[in-house]
Every structure is written in C-alpha cells, then in structure tokens.
C-alpha positions as CSV (number, residue, x, y, z in Angstrom):
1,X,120.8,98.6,209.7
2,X,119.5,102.0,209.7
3,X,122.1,104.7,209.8
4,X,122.4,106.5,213.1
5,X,122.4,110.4,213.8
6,X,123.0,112.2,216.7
7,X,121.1,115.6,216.8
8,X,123.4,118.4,219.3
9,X,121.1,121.5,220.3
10,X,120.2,123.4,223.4
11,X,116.3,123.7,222.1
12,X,114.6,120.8,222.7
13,X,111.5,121.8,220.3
14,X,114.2,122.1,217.4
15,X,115.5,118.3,218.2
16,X,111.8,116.9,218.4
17,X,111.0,118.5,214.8
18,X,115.1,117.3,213.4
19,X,114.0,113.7,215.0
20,X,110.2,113.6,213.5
21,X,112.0,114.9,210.2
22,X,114.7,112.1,210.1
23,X,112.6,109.5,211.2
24,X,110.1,109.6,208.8
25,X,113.1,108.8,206.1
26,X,114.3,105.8,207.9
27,X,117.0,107.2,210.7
28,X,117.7,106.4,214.0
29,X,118.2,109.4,216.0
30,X,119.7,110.3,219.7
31,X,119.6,113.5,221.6
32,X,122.2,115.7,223.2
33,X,120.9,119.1,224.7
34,X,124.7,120.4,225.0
35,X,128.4,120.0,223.9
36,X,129.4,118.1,227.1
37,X,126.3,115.4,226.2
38,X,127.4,115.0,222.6
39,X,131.5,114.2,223.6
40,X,129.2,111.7,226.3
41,X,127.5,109.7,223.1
42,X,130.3,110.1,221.4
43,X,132.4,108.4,223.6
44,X,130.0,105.6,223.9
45,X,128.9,105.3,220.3
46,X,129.1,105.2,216.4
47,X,127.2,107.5,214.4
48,X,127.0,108.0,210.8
49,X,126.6,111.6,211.2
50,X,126.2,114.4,213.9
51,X,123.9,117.5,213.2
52,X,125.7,119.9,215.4
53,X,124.2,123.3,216.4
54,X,126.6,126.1,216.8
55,X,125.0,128.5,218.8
56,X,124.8,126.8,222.4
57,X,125.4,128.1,226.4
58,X,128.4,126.4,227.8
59,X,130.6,125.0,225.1
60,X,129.3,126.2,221.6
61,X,129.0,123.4,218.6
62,X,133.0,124.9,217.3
63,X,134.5,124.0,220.2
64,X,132.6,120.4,220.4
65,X,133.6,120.1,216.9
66,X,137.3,120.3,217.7
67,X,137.3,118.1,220.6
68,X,135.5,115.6,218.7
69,X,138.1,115.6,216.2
70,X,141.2,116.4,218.2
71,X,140.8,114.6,221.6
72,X,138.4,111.8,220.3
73,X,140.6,111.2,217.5
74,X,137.4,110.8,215.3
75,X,137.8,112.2,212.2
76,X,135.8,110.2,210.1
77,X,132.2,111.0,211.5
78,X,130.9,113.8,209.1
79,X,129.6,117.1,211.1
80,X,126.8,119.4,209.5
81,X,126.8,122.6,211.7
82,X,123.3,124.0,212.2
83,X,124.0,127.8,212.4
84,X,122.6,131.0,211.9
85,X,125.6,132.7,211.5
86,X,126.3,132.2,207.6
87,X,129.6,134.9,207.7
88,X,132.4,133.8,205.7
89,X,134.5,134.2,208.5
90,X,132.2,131.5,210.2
91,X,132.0,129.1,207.8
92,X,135.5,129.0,206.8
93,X,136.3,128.5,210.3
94,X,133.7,125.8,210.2
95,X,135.3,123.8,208.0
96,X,138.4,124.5,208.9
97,X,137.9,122.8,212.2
98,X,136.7,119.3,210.9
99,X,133.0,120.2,209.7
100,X,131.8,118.4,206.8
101,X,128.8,120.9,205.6
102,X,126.7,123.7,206.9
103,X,123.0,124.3,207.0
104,X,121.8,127.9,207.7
105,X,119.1,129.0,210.3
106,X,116.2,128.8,209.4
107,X,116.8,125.7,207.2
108,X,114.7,124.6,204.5
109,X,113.9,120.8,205.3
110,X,114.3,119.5,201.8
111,X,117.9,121.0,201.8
112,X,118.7,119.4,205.2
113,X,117.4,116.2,203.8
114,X,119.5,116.2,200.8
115,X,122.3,117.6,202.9
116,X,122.3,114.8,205.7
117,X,121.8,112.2,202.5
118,X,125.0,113.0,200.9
119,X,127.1,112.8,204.2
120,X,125.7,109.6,205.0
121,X,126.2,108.2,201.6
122,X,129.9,109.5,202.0
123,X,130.9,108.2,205.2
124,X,129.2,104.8,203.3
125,X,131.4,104.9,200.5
126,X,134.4,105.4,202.4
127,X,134.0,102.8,204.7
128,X,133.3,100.4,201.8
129,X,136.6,101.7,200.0
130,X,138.3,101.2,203.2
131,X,137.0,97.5,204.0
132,X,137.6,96.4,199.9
133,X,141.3,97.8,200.2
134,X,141.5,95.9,203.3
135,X,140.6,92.4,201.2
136,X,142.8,94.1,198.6
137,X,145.7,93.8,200.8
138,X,144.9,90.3,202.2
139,X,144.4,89.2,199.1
140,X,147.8,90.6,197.9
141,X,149.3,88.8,200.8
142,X,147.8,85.6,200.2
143,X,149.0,86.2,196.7
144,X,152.7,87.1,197.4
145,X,152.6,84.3,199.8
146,X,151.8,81.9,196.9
147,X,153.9,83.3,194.5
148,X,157.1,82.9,197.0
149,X,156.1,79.3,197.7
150,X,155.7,79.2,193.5
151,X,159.2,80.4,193.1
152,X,160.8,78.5,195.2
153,X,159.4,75.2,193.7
154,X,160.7,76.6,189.9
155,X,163.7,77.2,191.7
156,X,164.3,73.8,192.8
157,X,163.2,72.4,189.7
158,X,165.7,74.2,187.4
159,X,167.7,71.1,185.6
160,X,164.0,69.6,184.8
161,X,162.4,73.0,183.2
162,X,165.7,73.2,181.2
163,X,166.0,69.8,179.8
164,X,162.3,70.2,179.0
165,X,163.1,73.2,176.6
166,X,166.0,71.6,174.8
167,X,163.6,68.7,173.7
168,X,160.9,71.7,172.9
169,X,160.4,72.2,169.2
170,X,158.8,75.4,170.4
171,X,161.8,78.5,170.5
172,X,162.6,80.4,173.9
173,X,164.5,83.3,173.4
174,X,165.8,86.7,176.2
175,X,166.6,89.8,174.2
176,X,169.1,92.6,176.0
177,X,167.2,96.0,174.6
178,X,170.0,97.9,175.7
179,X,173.0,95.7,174.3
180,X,170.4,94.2,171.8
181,X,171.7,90.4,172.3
182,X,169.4,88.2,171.4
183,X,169.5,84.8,172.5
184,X,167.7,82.1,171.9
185,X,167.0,78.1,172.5
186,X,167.7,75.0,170.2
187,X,163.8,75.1,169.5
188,X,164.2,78.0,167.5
189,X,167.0,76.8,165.0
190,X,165.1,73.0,164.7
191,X,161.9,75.4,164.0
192,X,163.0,76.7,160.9
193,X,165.1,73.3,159.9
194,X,168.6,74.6,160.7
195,X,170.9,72.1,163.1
196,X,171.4,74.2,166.5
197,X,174.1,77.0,166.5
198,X,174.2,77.1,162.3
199,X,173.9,80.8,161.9
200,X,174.5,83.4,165.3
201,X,172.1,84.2,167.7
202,X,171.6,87.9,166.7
203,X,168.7,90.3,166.1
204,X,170.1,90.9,162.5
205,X,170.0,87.2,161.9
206,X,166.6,86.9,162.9
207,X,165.4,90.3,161.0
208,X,167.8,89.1,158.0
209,X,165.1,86.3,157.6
210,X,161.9,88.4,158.6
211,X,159.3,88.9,155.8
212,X,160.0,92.6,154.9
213,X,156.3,93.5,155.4
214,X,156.5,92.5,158.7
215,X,159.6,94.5,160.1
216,X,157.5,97.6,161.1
217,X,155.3,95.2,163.5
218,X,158.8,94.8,165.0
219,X,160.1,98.0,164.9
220,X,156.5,99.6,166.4
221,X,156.4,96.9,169.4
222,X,159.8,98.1,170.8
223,X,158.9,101.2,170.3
224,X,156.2,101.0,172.5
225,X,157.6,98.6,174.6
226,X,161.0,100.6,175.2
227,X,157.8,103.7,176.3
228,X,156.4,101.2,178.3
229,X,153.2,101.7,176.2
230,X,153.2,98.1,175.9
231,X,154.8,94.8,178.6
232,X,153.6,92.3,176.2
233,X,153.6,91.1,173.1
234,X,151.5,88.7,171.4
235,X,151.6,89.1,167.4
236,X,152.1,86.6,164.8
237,X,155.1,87.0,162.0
238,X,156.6,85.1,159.2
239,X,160.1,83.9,159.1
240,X,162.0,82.5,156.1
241,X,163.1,78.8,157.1
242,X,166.6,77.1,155.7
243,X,164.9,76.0,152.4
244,X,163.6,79.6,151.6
245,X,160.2,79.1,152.2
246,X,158.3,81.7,155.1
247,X,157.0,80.1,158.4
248,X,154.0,82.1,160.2
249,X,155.5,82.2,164.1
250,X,153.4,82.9,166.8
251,X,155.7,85.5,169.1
252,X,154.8,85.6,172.5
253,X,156.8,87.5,175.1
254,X,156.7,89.6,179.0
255,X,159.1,92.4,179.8
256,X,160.8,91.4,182.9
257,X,163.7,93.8,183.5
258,X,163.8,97.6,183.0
259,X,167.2,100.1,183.2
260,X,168.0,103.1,185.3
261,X,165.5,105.2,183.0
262,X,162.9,103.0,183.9
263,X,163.0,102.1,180.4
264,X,161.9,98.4,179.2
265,X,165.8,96.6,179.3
266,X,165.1,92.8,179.0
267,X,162.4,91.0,177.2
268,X,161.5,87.5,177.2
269,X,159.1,84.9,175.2
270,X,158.5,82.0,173.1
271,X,157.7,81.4,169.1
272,X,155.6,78.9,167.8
273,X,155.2,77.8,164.8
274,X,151.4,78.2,163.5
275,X,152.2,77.6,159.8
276,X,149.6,74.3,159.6
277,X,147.4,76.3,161.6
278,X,147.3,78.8,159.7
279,X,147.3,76.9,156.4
280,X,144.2,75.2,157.6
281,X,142.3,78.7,158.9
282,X,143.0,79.9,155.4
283,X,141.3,77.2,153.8
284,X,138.5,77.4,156.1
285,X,138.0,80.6,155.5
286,X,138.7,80.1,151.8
287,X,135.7,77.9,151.9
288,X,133.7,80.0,154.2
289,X,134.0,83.0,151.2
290,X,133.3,80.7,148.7
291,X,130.2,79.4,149.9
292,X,129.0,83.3,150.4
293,X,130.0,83.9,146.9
294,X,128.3,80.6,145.5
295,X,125.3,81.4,147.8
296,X,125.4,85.5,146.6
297,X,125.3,83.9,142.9
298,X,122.4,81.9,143.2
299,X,120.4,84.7,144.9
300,X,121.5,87.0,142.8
301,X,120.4,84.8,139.7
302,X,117.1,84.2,141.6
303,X,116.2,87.6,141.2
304,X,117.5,88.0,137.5
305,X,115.8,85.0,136.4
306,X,112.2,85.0,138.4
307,X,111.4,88.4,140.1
308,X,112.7,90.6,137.6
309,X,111.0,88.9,134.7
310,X,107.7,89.0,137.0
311,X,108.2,92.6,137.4
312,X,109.1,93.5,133.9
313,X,106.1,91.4,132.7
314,X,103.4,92.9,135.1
315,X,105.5,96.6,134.0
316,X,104.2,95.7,130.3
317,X,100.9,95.1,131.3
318,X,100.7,98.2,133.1
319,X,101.9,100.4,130.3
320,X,99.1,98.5,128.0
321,X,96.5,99.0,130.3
322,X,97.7,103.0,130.2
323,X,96.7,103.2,126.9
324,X,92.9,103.3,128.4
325,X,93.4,105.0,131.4
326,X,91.4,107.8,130.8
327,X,88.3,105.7,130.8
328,X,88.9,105.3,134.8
329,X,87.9,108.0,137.2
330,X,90.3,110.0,139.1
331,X,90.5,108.2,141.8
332,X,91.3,104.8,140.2
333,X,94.0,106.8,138.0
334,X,95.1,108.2,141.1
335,X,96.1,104.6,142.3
336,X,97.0,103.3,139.1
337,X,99.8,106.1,139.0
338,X,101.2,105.3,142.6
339,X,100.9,101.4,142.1
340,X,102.7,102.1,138.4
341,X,105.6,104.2,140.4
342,X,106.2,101.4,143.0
343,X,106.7,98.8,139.7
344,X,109.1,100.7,138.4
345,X,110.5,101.4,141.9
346,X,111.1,97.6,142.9
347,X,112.5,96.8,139.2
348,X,115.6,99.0,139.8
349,X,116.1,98.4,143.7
350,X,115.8,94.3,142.3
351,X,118.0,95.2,139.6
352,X,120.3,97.1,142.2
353,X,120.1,94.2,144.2
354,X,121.1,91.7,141.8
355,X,124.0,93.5,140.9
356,X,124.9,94.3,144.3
357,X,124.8,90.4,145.8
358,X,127.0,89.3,142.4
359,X,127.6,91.3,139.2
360,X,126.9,89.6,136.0
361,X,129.8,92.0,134.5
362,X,132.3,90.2,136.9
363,X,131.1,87.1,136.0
364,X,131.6,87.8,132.3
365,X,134.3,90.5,131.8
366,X,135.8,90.6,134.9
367,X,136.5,93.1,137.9
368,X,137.5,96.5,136.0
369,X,134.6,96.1,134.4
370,X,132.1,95.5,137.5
371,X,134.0,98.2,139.5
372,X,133.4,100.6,136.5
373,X,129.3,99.5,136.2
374,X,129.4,100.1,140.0
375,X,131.1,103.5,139.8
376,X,128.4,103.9,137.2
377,X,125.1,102.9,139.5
378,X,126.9,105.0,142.4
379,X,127.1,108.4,140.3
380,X,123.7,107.7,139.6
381,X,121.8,106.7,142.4
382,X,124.5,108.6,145.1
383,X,123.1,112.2,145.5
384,X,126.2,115.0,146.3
385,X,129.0,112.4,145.8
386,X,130.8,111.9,142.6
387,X,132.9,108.5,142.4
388,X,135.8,107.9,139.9
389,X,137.8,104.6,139.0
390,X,141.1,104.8,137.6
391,X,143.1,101.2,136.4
392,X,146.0,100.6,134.3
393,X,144.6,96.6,133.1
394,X,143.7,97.8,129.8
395,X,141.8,94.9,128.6
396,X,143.7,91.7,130.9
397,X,141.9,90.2,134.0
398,X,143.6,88.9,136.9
399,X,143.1,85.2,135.3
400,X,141.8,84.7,139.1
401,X,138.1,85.0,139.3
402,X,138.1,84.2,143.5
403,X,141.0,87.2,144.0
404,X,138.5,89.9,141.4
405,X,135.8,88.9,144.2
406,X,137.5,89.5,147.2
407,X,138.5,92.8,145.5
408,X,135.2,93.5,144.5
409,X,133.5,93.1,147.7
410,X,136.2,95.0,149.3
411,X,135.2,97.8,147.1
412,X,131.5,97.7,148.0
413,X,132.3,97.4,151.5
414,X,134.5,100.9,151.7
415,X,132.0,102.4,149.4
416,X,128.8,101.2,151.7
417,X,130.9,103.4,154.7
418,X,131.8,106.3,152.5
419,X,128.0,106.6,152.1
420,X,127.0,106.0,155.4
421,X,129.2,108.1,157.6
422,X,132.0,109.8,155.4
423,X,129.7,113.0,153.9
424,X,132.1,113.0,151.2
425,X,132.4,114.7,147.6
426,X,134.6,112.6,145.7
427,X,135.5,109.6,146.0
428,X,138.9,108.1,143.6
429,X,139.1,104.5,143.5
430,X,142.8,102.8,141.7
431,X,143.4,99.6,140.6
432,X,147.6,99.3,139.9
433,X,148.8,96.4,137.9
434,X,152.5,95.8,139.0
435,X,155.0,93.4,138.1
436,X,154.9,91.5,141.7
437,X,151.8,93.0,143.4
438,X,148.1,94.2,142.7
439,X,147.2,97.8,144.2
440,X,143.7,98.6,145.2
441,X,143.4,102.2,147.0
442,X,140.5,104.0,147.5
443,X,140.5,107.6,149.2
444,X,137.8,110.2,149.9
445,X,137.6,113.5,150.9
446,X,135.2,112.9,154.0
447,X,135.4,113.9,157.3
448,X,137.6,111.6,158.4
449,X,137.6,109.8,162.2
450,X,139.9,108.8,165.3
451,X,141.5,105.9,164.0
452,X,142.0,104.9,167.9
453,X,138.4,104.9,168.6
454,X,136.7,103.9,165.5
455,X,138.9,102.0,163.5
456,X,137.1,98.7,164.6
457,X,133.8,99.7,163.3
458,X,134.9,100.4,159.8
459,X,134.1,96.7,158.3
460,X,138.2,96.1,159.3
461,X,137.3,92.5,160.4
462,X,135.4,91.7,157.0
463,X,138.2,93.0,154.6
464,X,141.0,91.2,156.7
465,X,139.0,88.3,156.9
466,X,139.0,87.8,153.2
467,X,142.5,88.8,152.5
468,X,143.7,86.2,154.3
469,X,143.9,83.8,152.0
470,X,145.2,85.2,149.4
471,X,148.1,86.9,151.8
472,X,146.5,90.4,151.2
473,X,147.8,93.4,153.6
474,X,145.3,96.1,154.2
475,X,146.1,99.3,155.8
476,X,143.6,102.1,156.4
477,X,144.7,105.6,157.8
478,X,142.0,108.7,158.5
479,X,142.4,111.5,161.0
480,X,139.2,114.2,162.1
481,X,138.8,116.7,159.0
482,X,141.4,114.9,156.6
483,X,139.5,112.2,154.9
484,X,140.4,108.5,154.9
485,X,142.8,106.1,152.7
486,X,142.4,102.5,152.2
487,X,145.6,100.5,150.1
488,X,145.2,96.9,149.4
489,X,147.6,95.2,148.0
490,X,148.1,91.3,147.1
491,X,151.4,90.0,146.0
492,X,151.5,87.8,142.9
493,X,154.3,85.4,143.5
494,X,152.3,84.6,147.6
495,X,149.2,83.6,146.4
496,X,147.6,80.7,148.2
497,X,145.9,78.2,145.4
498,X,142.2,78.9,145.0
C-alpha cells in the first residue's frame, strides 16, 4: 500500500504543488487548510507522515504539533515542519515539541523529497522492529511454555534418566568452580578400565592422569569460563587409563550455575571416549598424505624424467644453432633471443617445480639436506629476504622418511606465507634433535598479524592436518609489527606406526 501523507497549510496553492510533488513519487496525499482540520484527520486516520506548516491564522503548526502528541497520544507519526522561520530558537523548540525534521521556506523540492523519504522509511523500520519483537515475545512464550511442560516430564522421569547413566559407558561429571569438587559417574571410572570408586573423585585425580600437553587447554577454558568469555566447552583431551596407556576423551560440558559475582560457579558435561575414532581418522588421514606424497613423486619424476630432458635437449639445439646466428637478419635474431630466454626460463621454473612437488635430496639424503637445498633455491630466487637453517643432526636422519615429509612440507608451507604476506628480511629456520622430541621452529622478522582475525588463513588447517598422525603439536604466535613464530614439535616415544 502506498504510504499516506497529510499535507497541513493555510495556502491552498502551496498544498496543490506539495500533492502534485508527492504524487508523482507514489504517495497518497490529504489536505488540511488549518490546525483544527489536521487534529480532524488525525483523529480519523493513520498517516505515515504529516508535513505541517508553521506559520498559520488560528492555531499555528507548534501548537497542532503538541496536541497531536500530547492529547492524541500519537507520538509515533513523524512531523516535518514547513517554516520560514529557520532561528535556532525556533527550531529547537521544534523539535523539542515532538517534530521529527524541518524544511525551510522556500524549500528546495529534491531536499523535501529526500527529507519526507527518510521519515517514511523510519516510521517503516520501526513498525517492523516493533511487530518482529512482538513474534519475538510469542515465540519466547511458546518457547517457555514448552520448556516447562519439558521439565516437568524429566522431572517425572528421574529414576529412568539415572539408571540409564549408571549402565552408560559414556562419563557424566558436575564440577563446584568455587569448592572445585568434581564429581563424576561410574561411566567415567569403567572408561578408563578402573572398577567404580578405585581412586577419588577429585580435580587432581583427573589432572594427575591428564597428558601434560594438554593441561593448559584446561587451565585456559576456566579461565574463560570463570570470565564468562566462554558457557561451553567442547574440546577433546587425552587421559591416561589404568594400564598407562592415554585415551583421547571427547569433553563436552554447559555452565548452569553462577555465584554472587556473577562468576561461572557450577559446570556440567559428559566425556566420551573417541580413542577408535580417532585411531581410524589418523589412519585416514595417514593414507590421505600418503597418496599426496606418492602422487607429488610421480609428478615430480614426470617432469625430471620427460619435460626437463625435452627442454634440456631442445636448450642444446638452440646453443648449436647460435653458432650461426649471425647469418639471420635482425629480426629473426630478435626472436631467436626471446624464444632462447623463455627455454632457459621454463627449465628452472620445471626444475623449481620438481623440487618443489618432492625433492630428490629427501628422497636420497634425507630432510636436513632438502631443507638446506631449499634454503639454498629461496636465497636465490627470493629477492630482499635472506633465509637461514640451523640443525644439530649432524649426519643422522630421522630413520622415518613419512615424519621428514610432513616436516618438509610444513617448511614449504610457512615459507610460501612468509613470501606472500610477511615482507620479511630474515627468515631462521631450526631443526632440534632431543632425546624425547623433534623441534622444528621457524621465526621471521615480518610484519606480523592479529592472531584473532587471521590466524585461520595462515595454512593452520594444512599443518594440523598432517601432524595428526604422528601426534605433532603446532603452535604459532604473531602480533601487528612483531613478526611471527611457528614451533613444531613431535615426540619420539608417541609416534603412531607409518
């Protein structure tokens, strides 16, 4: 439906050029030649706007204004005074009194057009804010409704839900923040192979068996929780079981009570145990990596094997055939340069890309020595940048050729986003040979990024997603200005079997 306007103004010539004006943009207008006849439609009808002149015999368009709003009780109809008197005083008072917006005699019609647009869109908006709040509230009232009629049926079947978790392998546990008792179902001790009850039901039991590397996930989701940065959790940790051996649990859990700081006070969940699960994605993806790897090789022994020796051969032809280049004309030696440059162009970038899809050096020697022929090709093809590479292997391999791939194409994969959005000058890439883990850092002195907003984008999925399976933790930390440091490591004695 068209919106509607009523148009207040003693002049009837000035209403018949407002109405032409309006109508032409789609309004419905209606007249009133004085305050009294305005308060009249008013009373009768809904408008979505009133253009109300000020200057009028009688009652003047301030005092219409006010009874509109005061004795009418509308105060949702948006009023535009037409005026000539453009005072502060005036306008102030204006707006004071309920107006919405002013437009000065003479006015300009664009301006009015724009004016009486806005309002109209506004008094719109508001109505449709006012009407989706109102199916907001129904709908919370059909909700609560449900959830009370939900309640009381858990309610009434109490005994049944708690039988059902004492025959539950799965483990239900309510933790006290503020007391810090834990306590927990049958589920959880049958879980990790203990008969129920055999050790207390404490926090310091359960972080006593915790995987050490994992604490900090623990220690940051209360944090957060306690802040009420977070109300849920949904994270997956290992546990050691009764024979010594660490079970991946899925930890699921809601905060449902909070203190007299309004700080998170009780917190309830469920563990799972995903160990099979988890098992069998790291085998998938085990295979997954494999397959890429095989697939790189081939490629990769493609280009060695037919394009390169293609391009090297036509590259000797074209250095014989230089010997009598000065028996061409210009132009043709013009060409026979360019076509020369581009044959010694594609031989490195195949070369490059050979060595970049799987290194012959790893293959052979191993990965200190393909991370120090890529350090090599990156000093030399890398403009501005100057890479290092620092290990303490001497002249040992890993003795695992799948774990110096994963590392490997880690390595490219940070070095590919130095080069494309760090603007670094050095670049210092480690490899640590410990007694119980293998340390891969590599840190530049780039500009560094939000590690809230862009942490995502940095090829995180990708490194995670072949560290899995050999138990790898990866850990990356950048601010604005300050660079950014990635640390790898992979712990000997938790290798899964490649």
């Amino acid at each position: 439906m068209d919106s509607k306007i009523l148009l207040v103004d003693d002049n009837p010539k000035n209403l018949q050029v407002l109405a032409n004006m309006l109508k032409v943009e789609g309004y419905a207008v209606e007249f009133a030649l004085n305050g009294k006849a305005a308060i009249k439609w008013m009373e009768r009808e809904a408008f979505d706007l009133i253009l109300l002149d000020v200057m009028m015999p009688e009652m003047d368009g301030f005092t219409t204004c006010e009874i509109i709003r005061n004795d009418l009780k509308d105060k949702d109809t948006p009023i535009v005074f037409l005026t000539a008197k453009t005072d502060q005083e005036s306008v102030v008072h204006g707006f004071e009194i309920g107006g919405r917006d002013y437009v000065s005699k003479p006015f300009d019609s664009s301006e009015l057009l724009v004016r009486v647009k806005t309002q109209v869109e506004l008094k719109k908006s508001k109505e449709a804010l006012q009407s989706l709040n109102q199916d907001l509230e129904d709908k919370v009232k059909e909700r609560t409704l449900k959830l009370e009629e939900t309640n009381k049926a858990l309610q009434e079947s109490e005994a049944t839900y708690r039988y059902a978790l004492e025959a539950s392998n799965d483990g239900i546990w309510d933790w006290d923040l503020d007391t810090n008792v834990l306590k927990f179902s049958v589920g959880l001790y049958r879980s990790l192979g203990y008969e129920p009850n055999e050790f207390p039901q404490s926090i310091k039991e359960i972080i006593k068996r915790s995987h050490p590397d994992d604490l900090w996930v623990q220690r940051n989701y209360i944090s957060q929780i306690r802040k009420q940065q977070l109300r849920y959790i949904n994270e997956e940790l290992r546990v050691k079981n009764k024979n010594g051996e660490y079970c991946w649990f899925q930890i699921k859990g809601k905060v449902v009570e909070w203190n007299a700081k309004d700080e998170a006070k009780r917190l309830v969940g469920i563990s799972t145990d995903v160990t099979f699960e988890k098992i069998k994605n790291y085998e998938i993806m085990d295979a997954v990596l494999k397959t890429e790897d095989r697939e790189r090789r081939r490629i990769s022994k493609d280009i060695h094997d037919g394009l390169q020796q293609t391009l090297t051969i036509s590259l000797l032809n074209f250095q014989y055939a230089k010997r009598g280049l000065d028996k061409l004309d210009q132009e043709a030696q013009d060409k026979f340069a360019v076509g020369y440059e581009y044959l010694n162009k594609g031989l490195v970038e195949s070369r490059v890309v050979a060595h970049s899809l799987m290194p012959q050096a790893i293959l052979d020697y191993g990965l200190v020595s393909a991370c120090e022929s890529l350090v090599e090709l990156m000093n030399k093809s890398v403009e501005n940048t100057h890479f290092s590479f620092i290990h303490n292997f001497g002249e040992s391999r890993l003795g695992n050729q799948q774990i110096e791939i994963t590392l490997y194409r880690i390595v490219q994969e940070s070095i590919n986003n130095i080069i494309k959005h760090a603007n670094a000058d050095t670049v210092d890439i480690q490899l640590k040979n410990y007694d119980d883990v293998i340390l891969l850092t590599i840190e530049d002195n780039g500009q560094g990024f939000d590690m809230n907003t862009v942490k995502k984008g940095f090829g995180l999925n990708g490194i995670q997603n072949r560290l899995e399976p050999v138990n790898g933790l990866f850990e990356i930390n950048s601010r604005p200005g300050n660079g950014t440091n990635i640390v790898v490591e992979i712990e000997k004695n938790n290798l899964i079997s490649l």
